[in-house]
N, C-alpha and C positions, 0 to 999 in steps of 0.2 A: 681613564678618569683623569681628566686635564685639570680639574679642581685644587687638587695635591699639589702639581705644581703650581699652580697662582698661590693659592695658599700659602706654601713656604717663601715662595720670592715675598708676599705680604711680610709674614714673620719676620725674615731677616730685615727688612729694610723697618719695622715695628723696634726691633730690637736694638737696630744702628742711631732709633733716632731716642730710643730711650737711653742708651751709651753717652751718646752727644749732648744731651742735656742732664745727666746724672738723676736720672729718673731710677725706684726703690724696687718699680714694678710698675707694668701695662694692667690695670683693672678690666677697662675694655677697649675694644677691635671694633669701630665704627666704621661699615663698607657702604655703599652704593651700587648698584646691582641691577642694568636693563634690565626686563624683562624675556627680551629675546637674545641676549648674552650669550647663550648656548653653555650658562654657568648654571648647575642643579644645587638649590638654596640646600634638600639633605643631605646631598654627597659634598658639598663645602663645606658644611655645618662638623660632619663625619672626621673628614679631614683635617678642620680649622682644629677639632677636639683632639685628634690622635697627634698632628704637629706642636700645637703649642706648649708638651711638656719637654720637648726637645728646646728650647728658648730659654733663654737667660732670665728675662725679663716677664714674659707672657704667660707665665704655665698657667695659670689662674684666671683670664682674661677673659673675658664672655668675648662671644661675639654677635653684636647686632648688623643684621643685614635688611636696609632700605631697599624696598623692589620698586625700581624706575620704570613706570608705564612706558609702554610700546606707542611711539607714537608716529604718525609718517603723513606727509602732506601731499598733498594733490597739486599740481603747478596745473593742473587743467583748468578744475574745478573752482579752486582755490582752498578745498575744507581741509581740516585736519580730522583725521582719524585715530 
């Protein structure tokens, strides 16, 4: 489960940048997220919730995840699919 780790390298660098600006607390976690990422949106989800009481800043934090269409072009054809 590679989720876990993204997720925490997320956290900390969420948390470093709430430090750096004297922030009281992270409300929410706004990601972006291919589609074909090889990231699974539940098992993130699992994770973002089990890491983020470990966080200074995030315990509380939703997190919303944007799923970025799959998209890939043809240099033949020209179409995008």
């Amino acid at each position: 489960m590679h989720e876990l780790g993204i997720v925490v390298k997320v956290l900390e660098q969420v948390d470093e940048a709430a430090a750096q600006y004297n922030a009281q607390k992270i409300l929410k976690v706004t990601m972006e997220v291919g589609e074909v990422s090889a990231i699974v949106p539940d098992l993130f989800t699992d994770a973002f919730r089990w890491a983020r009481k470990r966080t200074r800043f995030a315990q509380e934090a939703e997190l919303e995840m944007i799923i970025i269409e799959g998209r890939t072009y043809c240099r033949a054809c020209g179409e995008t699919y």
